[in-house]
C-alpha positions as a printed NumPy array, in Angstrom:
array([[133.333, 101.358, 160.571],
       [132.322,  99.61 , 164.183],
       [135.857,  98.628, 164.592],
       [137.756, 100.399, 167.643],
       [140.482, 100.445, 165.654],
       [139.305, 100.735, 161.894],
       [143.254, 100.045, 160.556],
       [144.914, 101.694, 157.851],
       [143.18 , 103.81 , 154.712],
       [145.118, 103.952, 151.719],
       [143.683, 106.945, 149.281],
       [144.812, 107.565, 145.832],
       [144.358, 111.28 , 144.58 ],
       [144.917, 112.483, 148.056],
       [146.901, 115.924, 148.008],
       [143.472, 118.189, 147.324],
       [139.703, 118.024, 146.793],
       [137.651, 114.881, 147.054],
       [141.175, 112.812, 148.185],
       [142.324, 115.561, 150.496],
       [138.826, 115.562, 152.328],
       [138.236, 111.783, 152.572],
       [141.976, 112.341, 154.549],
       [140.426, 114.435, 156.967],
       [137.194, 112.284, 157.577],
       [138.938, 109.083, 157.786],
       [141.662, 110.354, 160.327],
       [139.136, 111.713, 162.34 ],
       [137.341, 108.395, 162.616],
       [140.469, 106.621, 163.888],
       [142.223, 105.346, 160.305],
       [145.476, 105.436, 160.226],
       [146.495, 106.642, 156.321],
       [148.58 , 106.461, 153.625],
       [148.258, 109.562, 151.137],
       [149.561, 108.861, 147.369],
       [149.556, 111.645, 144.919],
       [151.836, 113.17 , 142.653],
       [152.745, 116.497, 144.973],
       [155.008, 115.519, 147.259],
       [154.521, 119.901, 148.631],
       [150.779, 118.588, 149.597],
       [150.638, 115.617, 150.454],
       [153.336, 116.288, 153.262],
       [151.296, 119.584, 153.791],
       [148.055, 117.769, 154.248],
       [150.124, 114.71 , 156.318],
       [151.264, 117.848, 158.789],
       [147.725, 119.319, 159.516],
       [145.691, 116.058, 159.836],
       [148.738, 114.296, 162.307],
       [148.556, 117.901, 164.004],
       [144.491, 117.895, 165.107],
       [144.055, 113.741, 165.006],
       [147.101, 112.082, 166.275],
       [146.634, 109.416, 163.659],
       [149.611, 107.816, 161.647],
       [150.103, 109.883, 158.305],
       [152.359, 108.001, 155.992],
       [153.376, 109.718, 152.736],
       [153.656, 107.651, 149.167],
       [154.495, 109.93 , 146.071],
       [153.283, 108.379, 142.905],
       [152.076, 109.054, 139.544],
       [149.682, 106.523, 138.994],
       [149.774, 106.561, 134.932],
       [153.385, 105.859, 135.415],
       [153.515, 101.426, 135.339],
       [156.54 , 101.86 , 138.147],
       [154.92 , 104.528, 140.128],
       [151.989, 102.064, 140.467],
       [153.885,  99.05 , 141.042],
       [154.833, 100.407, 144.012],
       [151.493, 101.557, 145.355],
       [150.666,  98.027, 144.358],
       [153.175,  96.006, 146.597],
       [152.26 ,  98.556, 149.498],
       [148.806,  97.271, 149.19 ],
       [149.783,  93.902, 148.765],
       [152.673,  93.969, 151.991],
       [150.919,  96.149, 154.594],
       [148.268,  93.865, 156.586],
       [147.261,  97.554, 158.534],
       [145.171,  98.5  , 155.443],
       [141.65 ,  97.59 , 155.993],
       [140.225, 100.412, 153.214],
       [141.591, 101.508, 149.973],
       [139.815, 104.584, 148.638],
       [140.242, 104.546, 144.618],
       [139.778, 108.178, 144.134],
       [142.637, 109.753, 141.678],
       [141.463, 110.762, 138.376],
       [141.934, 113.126, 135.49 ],
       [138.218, 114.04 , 133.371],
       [138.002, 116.693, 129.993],
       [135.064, 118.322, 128.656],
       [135.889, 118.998, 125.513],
       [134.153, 116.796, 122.945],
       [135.469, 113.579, 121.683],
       [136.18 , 114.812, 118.034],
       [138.158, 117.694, 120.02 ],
       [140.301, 115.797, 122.447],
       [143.796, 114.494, 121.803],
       [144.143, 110.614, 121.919],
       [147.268, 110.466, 123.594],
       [145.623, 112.268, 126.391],
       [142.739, 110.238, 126.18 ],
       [144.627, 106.934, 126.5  ],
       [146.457, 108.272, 129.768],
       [143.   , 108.938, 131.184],
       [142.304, 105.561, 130.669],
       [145.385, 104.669, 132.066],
       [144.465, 106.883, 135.222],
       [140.476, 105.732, 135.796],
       [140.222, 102.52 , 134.882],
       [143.788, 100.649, 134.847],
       [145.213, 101.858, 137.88 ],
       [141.992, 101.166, 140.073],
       [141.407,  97.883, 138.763],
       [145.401,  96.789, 139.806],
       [145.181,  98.634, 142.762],
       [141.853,  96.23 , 143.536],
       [143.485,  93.099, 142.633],
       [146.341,  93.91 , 144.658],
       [144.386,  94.722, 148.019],
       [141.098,  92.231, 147.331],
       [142.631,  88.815, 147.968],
       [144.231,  90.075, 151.531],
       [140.712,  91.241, 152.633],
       [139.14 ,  88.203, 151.447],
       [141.606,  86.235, 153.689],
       [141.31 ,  88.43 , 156.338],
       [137.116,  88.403, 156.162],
       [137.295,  92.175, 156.273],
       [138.225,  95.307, 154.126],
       [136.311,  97.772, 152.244],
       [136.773,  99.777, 148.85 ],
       [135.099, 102.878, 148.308],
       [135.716, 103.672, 144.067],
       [134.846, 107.322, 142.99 ],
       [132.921, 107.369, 140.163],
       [130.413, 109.728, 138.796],
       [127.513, 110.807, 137.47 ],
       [128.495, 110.561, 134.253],
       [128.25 , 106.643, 134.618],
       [124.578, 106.904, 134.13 ],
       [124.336, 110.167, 132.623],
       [127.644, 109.276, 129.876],
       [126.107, 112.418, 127.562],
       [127.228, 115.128, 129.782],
       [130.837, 114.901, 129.502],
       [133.485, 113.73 , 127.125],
       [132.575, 109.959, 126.026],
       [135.769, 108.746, 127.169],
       [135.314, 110.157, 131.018],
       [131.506, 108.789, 130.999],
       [133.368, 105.653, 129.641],
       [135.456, 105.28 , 132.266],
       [133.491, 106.29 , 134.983],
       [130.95 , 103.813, 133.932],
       [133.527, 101.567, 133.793],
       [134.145, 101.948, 137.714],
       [130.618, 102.494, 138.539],
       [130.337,  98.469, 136.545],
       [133.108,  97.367, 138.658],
       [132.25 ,  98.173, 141.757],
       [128.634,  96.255, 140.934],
       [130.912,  92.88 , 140.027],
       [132.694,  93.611, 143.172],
       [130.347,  93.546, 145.547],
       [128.548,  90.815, 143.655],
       [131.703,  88.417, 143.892],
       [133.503,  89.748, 147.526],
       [130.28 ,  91.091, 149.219],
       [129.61 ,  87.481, 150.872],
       [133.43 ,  87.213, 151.974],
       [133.552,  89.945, 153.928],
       [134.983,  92.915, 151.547],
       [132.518,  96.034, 151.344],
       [132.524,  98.018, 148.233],
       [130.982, 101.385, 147.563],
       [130.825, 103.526, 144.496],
       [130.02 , 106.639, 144.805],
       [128.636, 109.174, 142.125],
       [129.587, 112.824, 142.428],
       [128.019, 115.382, 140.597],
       [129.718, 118.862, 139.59 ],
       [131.948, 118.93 , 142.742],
       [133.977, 122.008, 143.42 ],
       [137.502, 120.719, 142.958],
       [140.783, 121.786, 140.819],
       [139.076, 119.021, 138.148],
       [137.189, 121.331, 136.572],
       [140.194, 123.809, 136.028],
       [142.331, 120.801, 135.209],
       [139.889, 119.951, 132.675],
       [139.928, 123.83 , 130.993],
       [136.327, 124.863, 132.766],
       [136.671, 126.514, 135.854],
       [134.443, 125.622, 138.351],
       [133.1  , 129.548, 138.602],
       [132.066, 129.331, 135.149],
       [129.204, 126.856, 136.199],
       [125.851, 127.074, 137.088],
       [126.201, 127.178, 141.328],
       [123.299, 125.678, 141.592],
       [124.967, 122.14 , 140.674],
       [128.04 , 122.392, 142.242],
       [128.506, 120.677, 145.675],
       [131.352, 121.344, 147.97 ],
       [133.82 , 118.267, 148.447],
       [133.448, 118.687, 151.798],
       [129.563, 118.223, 151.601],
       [130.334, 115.639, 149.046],
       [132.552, 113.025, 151.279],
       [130.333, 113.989, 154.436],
       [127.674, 112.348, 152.086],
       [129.218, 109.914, 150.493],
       [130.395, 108.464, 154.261],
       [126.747, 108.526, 155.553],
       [125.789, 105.909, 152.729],
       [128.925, 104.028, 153.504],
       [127.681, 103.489, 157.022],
       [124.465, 102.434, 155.361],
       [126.108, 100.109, 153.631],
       [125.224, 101.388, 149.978],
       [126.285,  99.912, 146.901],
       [126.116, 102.962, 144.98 ],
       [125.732, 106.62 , 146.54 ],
       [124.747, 109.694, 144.479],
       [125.081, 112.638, 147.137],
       [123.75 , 114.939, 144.724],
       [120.377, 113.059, 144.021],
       [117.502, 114.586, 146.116],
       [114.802, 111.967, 144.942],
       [116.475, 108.752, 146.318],
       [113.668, 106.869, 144.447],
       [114.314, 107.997, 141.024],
       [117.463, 105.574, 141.577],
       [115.624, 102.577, 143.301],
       [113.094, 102.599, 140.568],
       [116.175, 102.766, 137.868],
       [117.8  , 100.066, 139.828],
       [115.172,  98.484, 139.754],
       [113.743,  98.112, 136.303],
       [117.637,  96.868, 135.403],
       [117.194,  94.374, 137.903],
       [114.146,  93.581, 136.236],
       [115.643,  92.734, 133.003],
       [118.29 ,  90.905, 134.32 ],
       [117.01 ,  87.114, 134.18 ],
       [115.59 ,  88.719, 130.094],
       [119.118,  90.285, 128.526],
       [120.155,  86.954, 126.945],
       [117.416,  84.156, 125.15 ],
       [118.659,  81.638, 122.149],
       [116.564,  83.278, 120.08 ],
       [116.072,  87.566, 118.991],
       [113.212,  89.203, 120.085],
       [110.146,  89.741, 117.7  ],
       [110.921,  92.883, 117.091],
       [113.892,  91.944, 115.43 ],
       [112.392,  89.505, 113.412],
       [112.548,  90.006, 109.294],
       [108.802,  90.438, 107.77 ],
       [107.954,  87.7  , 106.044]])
């Protein structure tokens, strides 16, 4: 941000990995923060250390985001506290195991998690920055957005979900001020894997990305102003031709009539 005094970042998932490192990076740019996890140990751990080297304003918010009260709250902070100029839609949960494999109760809260929490946590910040003529929102997606065969379906669901979201977004706020960024992480190097029942170590190195490379990343294509960042993608073009041939189709996807191909012999 060109602001001297960027305001207040409020990031979800913030105790450790992607969340706890965004903390870092924001403070040291001159954001003030509000941390909201689960782990009330961390989060005041990680509020400690980043007040300690930055001298910026560290406020704590405990939450469990899949719980509707622990949200509401995060909700009317968002809603209440004009010092938030950036709300960083990180928390998350993601499996690996296969969709025949995976327990539906646990797949509903991760739905719960990665798409219904964002979303409300957007519609509680988005009107106050449109006001305002200023705010940003960076959502974590992933790869899997584009890529939904990887991982369990419901994850790449989800993700994509986000990834689509951010798109309408910036497509409805862009012009009013409100900057939105998804970005797409690859195999990151982050309790998620673990979480998920695949340690990180059991991966191929080669595709795993430190978070700390990650976010370092992912905050050079915010100051670019990107729509969608994918840190892990060497050949930039690959993704401008992709966006491209979808933009392409665009004006094509709906006609009053089915294509030929479509058509019944006769």
């Amino acid at each position: 941000m060109t602001h001297s005094h960027p305001g207040t970042a409020l990031i979800t998932g913030a105790s450790s990995g992607i969340g706890a490192v965004y903390a870092d990076r924001l403070a040291r740019r001159g954001y003030n923060l509000i941390l909201v996890a689960r782990n009330r140990a961390r989060l005041n751990a990680l509020a400690e250390r980043i007040t300690t080297q930055t001298r910026q304003a560290v406020e704590v918010l405990e939450a469990d985001l899949g719980a509707a009260a622990s949200l509401a709250r995060v909700e009317a902070k968002l809603r209440e506290d004009a010092s938030i100029t950036l709300l960083v839609n990180n928390a998350g949960v993601g499996t690996h195991t296969p969709l025949l494999e995976s327990d539906i109760g646990s797949m509903t809260a991760m739905i719960d998690l990665n798409v219904t929490a964002p979303t409300r946590l957007t519609y509680a910040v988005a009107p106050a920055f449109v006001a305002r003529g200023r705010g940003a929102i960076i959502n974590i997606a992933s790869i899997v957005s584009i890529a939904p065969e990887l991982l369990n379906g419901v994850y790449g669901g989800s993700k994509a979900y986000m990834h689509a979201f951010s798109q309408s977004l910036h497509h409805e706020l862009g012009a009013k001020g409100v900057r939105v960024q998804a970005v797409l992480p690859g195999a990151t190097a982050t309790d998620f894997w673990a979480t998920g029942g695949l340690p990180v170590e059991q991966l191929d190195q080669a595709i795993v990305m430190s978070a700390e490379q990650l976010v370092d990343a992912a905050l050079v294509g915010f100051d670019r102003g990107e729509l969608i960042t994918i840190p892990s993608l060497h050949a930039g073009e690959d993704w401008e031709a992709y966006e491209a041939a979808r933009q392409k189709m665009l004006p094509h996807l709906s006609s009053n009539t089915p294509a030929p191909r479509y058509l019944a012999a006769r």
